[in-house]
FIVOLO-271466 format. One line per 2 residues: number of its first residue (from 1); for each residue x, y, z of C-alpha. Coordinates in steps of 0.02 Angstrom, whole numbers. Layout:
NUM> X/Y/Z | ...
end
This chain:
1> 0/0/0 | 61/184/-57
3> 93/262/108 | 120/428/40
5> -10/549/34 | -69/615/-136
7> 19/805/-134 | -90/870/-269
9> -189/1040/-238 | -358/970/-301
11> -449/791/-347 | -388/684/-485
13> -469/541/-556 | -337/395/-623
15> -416/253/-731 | -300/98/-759
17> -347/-13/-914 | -314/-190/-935
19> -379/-223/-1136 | -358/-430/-1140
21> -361/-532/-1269 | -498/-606/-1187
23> -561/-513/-1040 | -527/-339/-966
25> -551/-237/-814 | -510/-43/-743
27> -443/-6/-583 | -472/167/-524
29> -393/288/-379 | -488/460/-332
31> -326/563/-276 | -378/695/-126
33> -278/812/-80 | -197/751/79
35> -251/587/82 | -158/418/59
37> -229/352/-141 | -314/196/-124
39> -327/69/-271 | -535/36/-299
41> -599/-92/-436 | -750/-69/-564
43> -845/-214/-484 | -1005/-208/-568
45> -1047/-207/-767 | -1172/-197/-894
47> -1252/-389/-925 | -1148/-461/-770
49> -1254/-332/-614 | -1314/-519/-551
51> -1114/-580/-523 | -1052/-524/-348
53> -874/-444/-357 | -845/-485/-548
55> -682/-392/-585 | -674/-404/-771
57> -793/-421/-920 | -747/-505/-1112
59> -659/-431/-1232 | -797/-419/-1353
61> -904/-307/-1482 | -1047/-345/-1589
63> -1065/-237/-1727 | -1226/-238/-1870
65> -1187/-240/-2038 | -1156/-51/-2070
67> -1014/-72/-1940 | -1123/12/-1792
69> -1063/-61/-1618 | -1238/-130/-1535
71> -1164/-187/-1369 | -1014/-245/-1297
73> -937/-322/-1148 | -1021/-451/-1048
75> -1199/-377/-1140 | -1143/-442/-1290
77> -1192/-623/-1198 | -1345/-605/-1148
79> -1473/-712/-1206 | -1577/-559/-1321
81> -1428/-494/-1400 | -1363/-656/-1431
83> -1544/-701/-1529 | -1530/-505/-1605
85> -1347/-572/-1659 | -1412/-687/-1755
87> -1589/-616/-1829 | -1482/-482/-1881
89> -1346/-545/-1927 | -1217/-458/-1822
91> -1041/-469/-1800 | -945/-526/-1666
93> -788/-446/-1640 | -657/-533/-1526
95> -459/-575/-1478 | -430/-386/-1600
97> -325/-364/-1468 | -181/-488/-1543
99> -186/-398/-1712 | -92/-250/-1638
101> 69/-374/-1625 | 230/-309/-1686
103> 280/-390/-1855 | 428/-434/-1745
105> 356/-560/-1629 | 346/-726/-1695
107> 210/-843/-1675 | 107/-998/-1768
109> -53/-867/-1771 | -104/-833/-1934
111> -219/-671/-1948 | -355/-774/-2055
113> -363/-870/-1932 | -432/-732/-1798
115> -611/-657/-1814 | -630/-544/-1933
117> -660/-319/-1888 | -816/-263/-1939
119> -838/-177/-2122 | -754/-14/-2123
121> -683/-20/-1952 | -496/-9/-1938
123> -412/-82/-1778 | -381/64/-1712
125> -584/121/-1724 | -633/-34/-1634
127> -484/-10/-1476 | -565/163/-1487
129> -739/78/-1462 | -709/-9/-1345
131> -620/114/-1232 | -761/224/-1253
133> -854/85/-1178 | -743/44/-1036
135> -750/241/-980 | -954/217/-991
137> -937/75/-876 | -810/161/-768
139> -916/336/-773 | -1092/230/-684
141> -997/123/-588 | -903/297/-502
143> -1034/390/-512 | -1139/246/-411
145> -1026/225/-288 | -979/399/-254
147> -1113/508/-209 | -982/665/-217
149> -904/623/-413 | -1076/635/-496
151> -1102/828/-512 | -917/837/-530
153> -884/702/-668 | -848/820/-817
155> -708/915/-716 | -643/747/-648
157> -629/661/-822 | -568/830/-899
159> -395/799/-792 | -396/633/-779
161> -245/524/-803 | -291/332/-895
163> -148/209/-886 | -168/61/-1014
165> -75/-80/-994 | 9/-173/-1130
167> 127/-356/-1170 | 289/-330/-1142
169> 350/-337/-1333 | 232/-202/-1386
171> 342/-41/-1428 | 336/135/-1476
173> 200/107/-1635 | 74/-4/-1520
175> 61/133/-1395 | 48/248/-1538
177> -109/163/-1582 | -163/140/-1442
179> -151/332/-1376 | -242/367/-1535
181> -385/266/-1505 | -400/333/-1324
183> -434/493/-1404 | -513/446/-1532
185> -643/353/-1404 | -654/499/-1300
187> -539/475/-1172 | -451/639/-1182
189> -436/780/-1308 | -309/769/-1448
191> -182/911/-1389 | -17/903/-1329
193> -71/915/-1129 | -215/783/-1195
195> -90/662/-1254 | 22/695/-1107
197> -135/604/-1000 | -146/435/-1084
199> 18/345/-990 | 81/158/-1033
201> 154/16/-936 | 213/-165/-993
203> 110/-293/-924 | 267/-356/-850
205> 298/-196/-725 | 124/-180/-699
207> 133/-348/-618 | 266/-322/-513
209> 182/-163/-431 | 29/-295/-384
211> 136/-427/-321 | 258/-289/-230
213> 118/-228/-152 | 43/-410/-111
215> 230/-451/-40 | 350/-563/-142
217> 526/-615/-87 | 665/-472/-109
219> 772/-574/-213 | 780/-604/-388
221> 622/-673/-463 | 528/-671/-610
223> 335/-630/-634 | 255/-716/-771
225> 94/-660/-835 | 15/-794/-923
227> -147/-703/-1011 | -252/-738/-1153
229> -143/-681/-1294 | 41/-653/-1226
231> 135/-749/-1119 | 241/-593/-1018
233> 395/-641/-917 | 489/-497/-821
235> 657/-534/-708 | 656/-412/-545
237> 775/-377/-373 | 684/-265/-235
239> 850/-117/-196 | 763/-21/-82
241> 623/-17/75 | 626/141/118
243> 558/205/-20 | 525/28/-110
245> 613/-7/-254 | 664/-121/-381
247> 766/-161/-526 | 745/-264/-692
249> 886/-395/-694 | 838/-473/-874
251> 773/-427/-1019 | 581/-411/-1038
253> 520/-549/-1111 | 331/-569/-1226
255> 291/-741/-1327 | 105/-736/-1416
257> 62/-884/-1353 | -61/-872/-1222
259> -248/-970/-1181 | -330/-931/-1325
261> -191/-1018/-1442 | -240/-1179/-1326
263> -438/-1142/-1400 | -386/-1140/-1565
265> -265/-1293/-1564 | -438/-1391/-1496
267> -531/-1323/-1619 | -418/-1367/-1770
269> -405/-1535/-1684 | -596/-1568/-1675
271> -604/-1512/-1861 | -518/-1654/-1905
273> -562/-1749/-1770 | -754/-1736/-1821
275> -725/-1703/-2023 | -828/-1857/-2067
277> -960/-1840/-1937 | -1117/-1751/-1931
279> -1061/-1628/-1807 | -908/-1590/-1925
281> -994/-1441/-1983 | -914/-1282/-1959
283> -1056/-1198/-1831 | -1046/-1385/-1748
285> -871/-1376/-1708 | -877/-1177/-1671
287> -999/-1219/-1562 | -890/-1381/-1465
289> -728/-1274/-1476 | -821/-1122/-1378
291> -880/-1267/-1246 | -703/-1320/-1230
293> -663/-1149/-1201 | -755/-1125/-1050
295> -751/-1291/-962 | -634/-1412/-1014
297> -489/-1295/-1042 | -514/-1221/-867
299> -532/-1380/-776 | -423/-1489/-842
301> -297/-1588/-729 | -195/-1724/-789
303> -157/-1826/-927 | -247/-1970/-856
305> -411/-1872/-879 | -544/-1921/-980
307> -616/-1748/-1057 | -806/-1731/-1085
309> -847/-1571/-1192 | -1023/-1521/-1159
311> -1109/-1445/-1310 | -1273/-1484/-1359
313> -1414/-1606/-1268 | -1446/-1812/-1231
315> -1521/-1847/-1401 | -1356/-1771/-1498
317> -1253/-1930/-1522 | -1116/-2005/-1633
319> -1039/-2145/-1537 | -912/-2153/-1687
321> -825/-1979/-1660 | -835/-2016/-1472
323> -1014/-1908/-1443 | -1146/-1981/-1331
325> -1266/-1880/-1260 | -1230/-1694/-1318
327> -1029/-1721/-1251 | -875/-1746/-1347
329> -753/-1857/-1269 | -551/-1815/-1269
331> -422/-1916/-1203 | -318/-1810/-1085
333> -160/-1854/-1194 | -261/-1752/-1337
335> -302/-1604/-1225 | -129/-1592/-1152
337> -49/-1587/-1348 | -188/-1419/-1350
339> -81/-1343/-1197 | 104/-1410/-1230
341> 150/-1274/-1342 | 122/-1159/-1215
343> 198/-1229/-1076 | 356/-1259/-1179
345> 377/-1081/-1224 | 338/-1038/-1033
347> 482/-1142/-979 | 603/-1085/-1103
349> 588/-901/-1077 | 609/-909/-894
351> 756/-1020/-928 | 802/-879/-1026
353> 797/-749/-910 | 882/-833/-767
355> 1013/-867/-890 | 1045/-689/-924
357> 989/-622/-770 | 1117/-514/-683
359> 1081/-602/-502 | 1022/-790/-445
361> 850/-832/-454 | 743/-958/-383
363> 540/-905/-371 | 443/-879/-522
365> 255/-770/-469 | 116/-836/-579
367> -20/-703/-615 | -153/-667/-761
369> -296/-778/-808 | -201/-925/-899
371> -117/-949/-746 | -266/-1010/-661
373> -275/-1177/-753 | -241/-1312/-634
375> -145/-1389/-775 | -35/-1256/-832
377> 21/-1235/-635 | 63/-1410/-601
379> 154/-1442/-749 | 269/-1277/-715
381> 295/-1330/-547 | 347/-1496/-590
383> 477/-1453/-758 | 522/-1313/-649
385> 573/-1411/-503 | 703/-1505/-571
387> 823/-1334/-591 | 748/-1300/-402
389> 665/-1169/-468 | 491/-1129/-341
391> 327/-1080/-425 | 195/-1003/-320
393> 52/-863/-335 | 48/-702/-236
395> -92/-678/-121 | -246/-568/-202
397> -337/-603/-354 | -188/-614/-474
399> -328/-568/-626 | -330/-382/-548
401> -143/-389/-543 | -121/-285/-718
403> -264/-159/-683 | -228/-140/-503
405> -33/-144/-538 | -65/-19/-689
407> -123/113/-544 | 14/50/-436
409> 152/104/-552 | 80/272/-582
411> 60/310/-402 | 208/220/-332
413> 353/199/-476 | 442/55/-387
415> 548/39/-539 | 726/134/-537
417> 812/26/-681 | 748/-65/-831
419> 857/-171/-967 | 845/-124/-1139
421> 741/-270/-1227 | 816/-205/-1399
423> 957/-108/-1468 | 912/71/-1537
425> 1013/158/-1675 | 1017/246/-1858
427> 1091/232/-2023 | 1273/297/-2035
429> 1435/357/-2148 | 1573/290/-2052
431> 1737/402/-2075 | 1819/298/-2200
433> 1969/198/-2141 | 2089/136/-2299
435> 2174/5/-2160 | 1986/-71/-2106
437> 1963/-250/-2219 | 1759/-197/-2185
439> 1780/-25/-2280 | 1878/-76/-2433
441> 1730/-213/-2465 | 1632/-34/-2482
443> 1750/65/-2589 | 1623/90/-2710
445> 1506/180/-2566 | 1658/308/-2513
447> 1617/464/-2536 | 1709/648/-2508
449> 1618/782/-2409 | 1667/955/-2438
451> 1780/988/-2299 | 1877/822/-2395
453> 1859/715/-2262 | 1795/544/-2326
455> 1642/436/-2272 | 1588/247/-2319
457> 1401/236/-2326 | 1290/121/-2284
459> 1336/102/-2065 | 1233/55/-1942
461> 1284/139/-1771 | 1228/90/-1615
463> 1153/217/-1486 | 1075/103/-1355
465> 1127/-83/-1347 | 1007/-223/-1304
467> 1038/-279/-1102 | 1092/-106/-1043
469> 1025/-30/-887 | 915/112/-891
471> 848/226/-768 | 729/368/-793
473> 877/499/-780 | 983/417/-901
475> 1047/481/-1080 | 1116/384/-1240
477> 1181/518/-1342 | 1274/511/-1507
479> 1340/649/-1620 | 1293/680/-1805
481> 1324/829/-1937 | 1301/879/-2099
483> 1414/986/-2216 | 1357/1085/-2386
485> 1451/1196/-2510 | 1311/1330/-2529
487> 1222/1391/-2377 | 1051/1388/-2492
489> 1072/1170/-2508 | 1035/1156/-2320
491> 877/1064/-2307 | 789/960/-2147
493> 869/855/-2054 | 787/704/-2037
495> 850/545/-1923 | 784/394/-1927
497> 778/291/-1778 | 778/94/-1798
499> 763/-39/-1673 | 860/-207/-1708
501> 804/-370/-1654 | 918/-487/-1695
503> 1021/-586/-1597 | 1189/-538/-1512
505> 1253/-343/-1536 | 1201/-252/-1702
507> 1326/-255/-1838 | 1412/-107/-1907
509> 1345/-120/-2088 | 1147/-121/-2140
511> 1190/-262/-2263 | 1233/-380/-2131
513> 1083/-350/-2036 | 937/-476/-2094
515> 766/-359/-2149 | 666/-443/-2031
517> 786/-400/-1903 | 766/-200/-1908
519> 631/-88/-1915 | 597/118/-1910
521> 543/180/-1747 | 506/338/-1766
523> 591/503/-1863 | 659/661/-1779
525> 648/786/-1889 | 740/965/-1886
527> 678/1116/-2009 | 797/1192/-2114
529> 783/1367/-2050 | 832/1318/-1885
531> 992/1217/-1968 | 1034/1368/-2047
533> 1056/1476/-1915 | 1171/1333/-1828
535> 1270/1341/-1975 | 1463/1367/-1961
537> 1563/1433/-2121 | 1723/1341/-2139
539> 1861/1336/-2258 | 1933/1146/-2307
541> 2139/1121/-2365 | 2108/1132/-2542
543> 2028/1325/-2511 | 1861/1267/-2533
545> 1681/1354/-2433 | 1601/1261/-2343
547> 1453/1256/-2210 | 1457/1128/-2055
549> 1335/1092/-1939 | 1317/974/-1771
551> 1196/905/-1655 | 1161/759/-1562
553> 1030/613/-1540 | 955/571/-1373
555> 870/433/-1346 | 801/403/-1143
557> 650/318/-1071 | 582/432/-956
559> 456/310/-890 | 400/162/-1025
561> 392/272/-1168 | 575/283/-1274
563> 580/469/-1343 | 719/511/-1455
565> 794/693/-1461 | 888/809/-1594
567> 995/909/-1472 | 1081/1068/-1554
569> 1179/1229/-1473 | 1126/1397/-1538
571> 1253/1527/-1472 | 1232/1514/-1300
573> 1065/1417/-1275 | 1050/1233/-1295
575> 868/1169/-1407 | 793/1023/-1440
577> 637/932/-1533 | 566/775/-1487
579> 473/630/-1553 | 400/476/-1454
end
């Protein structure tokens, strides 16, 4: 618990969003002046009033064929609009959250394989949807339990702050999107002070402010969120009591290969499973696979189980396909091939982790929904054992732990030092070296600037390297500079900044770096006029005029968020511009 009274001189509402793949909740804090912040929960939604407590609601939309959104959330199950879903035909819009995934993260997902958006909806319309939904739940559950917010509600949400959680290997263009469709669904207005209100936090350190704040051990461990889309695994040390702190010890770690993979390995197993039976159908086996979805997967055991999939009633029967009496019976060899996948990759990253960890470590915290499956828990406990590695649960309900953990890390910022999951840099002309084996390969890319100093083109330099620390203070600066005979040929300078995610350090040339292995991050850009008045005349050996000009990139991560800087000295002041 945050023992340190909010300072602010007037009340501030702070919504924390956790979008799932599958389910989603908001955590919320009222800050008063004065008073120590206390983390509430949205307890109570539209379609789920009669379910004491429920923290969370699916992660769904129905939209009618003009691409209107009719209802969403745990409404989008009840029994009328399910019969309205069908009379009129409406689309159900689900799991959208996976197709924000960076091109970089690998996994057996195909997109044609996930539901399809409705007609002239972009992804970022239907995040921007459903955010506008969460905020309508948020607004009458508040304004219920709050007597005080409802006549103040449009001052509240006019400075509020919303912190949306995300997997750990979403970057700088997923919470691009995503702050978009925040404003776009009315979360805040689209100006700079706007845009300065809709915060981020990995999954991963949202976790660890839950389980911090639950109590964990102080050494290393690793918190592994195991949700509906992303399996998140982040390596931690607590530093500090007094104030609590901690520091990542690994690099984050994100694998697309949560529950909802373990669905649609039983479905493309009952396919064939059922392809010459009368229940092979493609509703039929929808129909089974969403059955297996909500029992079977969750209460599955062992190995030795025999699975009954309840889908349909006594007189539905096909003893030959292993159906009597509306159920479809699965070995629990078949169901555990539906999970292995999973497991596996759970296992390997946090053998990963603890093999690049900076410390020891020997407890692994379980939170998110996946982690709730009886199944998935003993089998980590068990592969886990034999490198004595200890698998438990902290105490609270671990589905909160990204909402309530979201609010935690806004309030509370445990975190002092992060590790760079990725190396950050930019195209370069390396001054060319006549004695380096590398730059006579290139002779054909040397070129002469004015001042007759010569350049090989085609460099990749490095600005931050993957599995550095990083606080919130620190700077990665490195120097650039143009030159041009005329004053009149300046133009903008533009820098591009790419992220490489290949293995080991980035090499120094772009042609030895895979495509798939780099990608643009963002671009700083600099207007000429400014250039021009940073402009130094020079003369080079042969007698020649020339124009030179410095400044430097800065890439930091002030909180989550990497921002990269053009730096430049103008007389005796120092300016920048900026670009997340």
């Amino acid at each position: 618990m945050s023992q340190k009274p909010y300072e602010g001189s007037s009340r501030r509402l702070v919504l924390a969003f956790d979008c799932g793949t599958t389910f989603s909740g908001i955590s919320y804090c009222l800050l008063n002046p004065g008073e120590v912040p206390k983390i509430c929960n949205i307890t109570r939604y539209p379609g789920q009033e009669h379910v004491a407590g429920a923290s969370k609601i699916p992660s769904v939309l129905c939209y009618d064929k003009q691409g209107r959104l009719r209802c969403a959330g745990a409404e989008a199950l009840l029994p009328e609009n399910v019969l309205n879903a069908e009379d009129e035909e409406w689309l159900k819009v689900e799991w959208f959250k996976v197709r924000m995934r960076p091109k970089s993260m690998p996994s057996a997902l195909k997109t044609s394989t996930l539901p399809p958006l409705p007609p002239n909806k972009t992804l970022i319309q239907v995040f921007a949807d459903f955010f506008r939904y969460l905020l309508s739940c948020a607004e009458k559950f508040i304004k219920e339990t709050h007597a005080t917010v409802v006549k103040r509600w449009d001052d509240l949400l006019a400075n509020a702050v919303f912190v949306i959680g995300h997997p750990n290997g979403w970057e700088g263009t997923q919470q691009s999107m995503l702050r978009k469709a925040a404003i776009m669904g009315g979360l805040a207005p689209d100006t700079p002070e706007g845009r300065s209100r809709v915060k981020f936090v990995s999954e991963g350190e949202a976790s660890l402010h839950f389980c911090l704040r639950e109590g964990v051990d102080r050494k290393g461990f690793i918190i592994a969120d195991l949700g509906g889309g992303t399996l998140d695994f982040s390596a931690y040390q607590v530093t500090g009591v007094k104030p609590l702190q901690a520091e990542e010890v690994a690099a984050a770690i994100c694998h697309l290969e949560g529950s909802t993979l373990v669905t649609l390995r039983a479905e493309g197993y009952i396919t064939h499973k059922l392809r010459d039976s009368v229940y092979g159908a493609k509703e039929h086996v929808k129909q089974i696979a969403n059955c297996f979805d909500e029992s079977t997967k969750k209460t599955f055991r062992t190995e030795n189980d025999v699975c009954l999939v309840p889908f349909g009633s006594l007189a539905d029967k096909d003893l030959d396909h292993g159906i009597r009496s509306g159920k479809l019976k699965l070995t629990g060899t078949e169901v555990a091939s539906f999970f292995a996948p999973a497991i596996k990759a759970t296992v390997d990253a946090i053998l990963q982790q603890i093999k690049e960890s900076k410390i020891p470590i020997s407890m692994i915290y379980l939170v998110g929904g996946f982690s709730a499956s009886p199944y998935v828990t003993t089998q980590l406990k068990e592969q886990l054992a034999k490198h004595k590695i200890s698998v438990a649960s902290p105490d609270g309900q671990t589905a909160k732990a990204v909402a309530d953990g979201a609010l935690s890390f806004y309030l509370d910022q445990f975190v002092a030092l992060r590790i760079a999951k990725i190396s950050y840099g930019t195209k370069y002309h390396w001054k060319y070296d006549s004695n380096n084996s590398e730059h006579k390969k290139r002779s054909k890319s040397v070129w002469t600037r004015p001042s007759g100093e010569k350049l090989v083109k085609g460099g990749f330099r490095t600005v931050l390297k993957k599995g550095t620390s990083v606080s919130k203070e620190t700077e990665f600066r490195s120097g650039y500079g143009g030159q041009v005979t005329r004053m009149e040929d300046i133009d903008n300078v533009r820098l591009d900044v790419r992220a490489f995610y290949g293995p080991g350090s980035p090499p120094e040339w772009m042609d030895l770096i895979e495509k798939r292995h780099v990608r643009s991050l963002c671009t700083v850009t600099v207007d000429k006029s400014i250039v021009k008045n940073i402009a130094q005349r020079s003369t080079s050996k042969s007698g020649g005029v020339y124009f030179w000009y410095n400044y430097d990139l800065i890439i930091n991560f002030g909180g989550t968020e990497m921002t990269a800087q053009i730096l430049w000295n103008e007389g005796t002041s120092t300016h920048k511009v900026e670009r997340r």
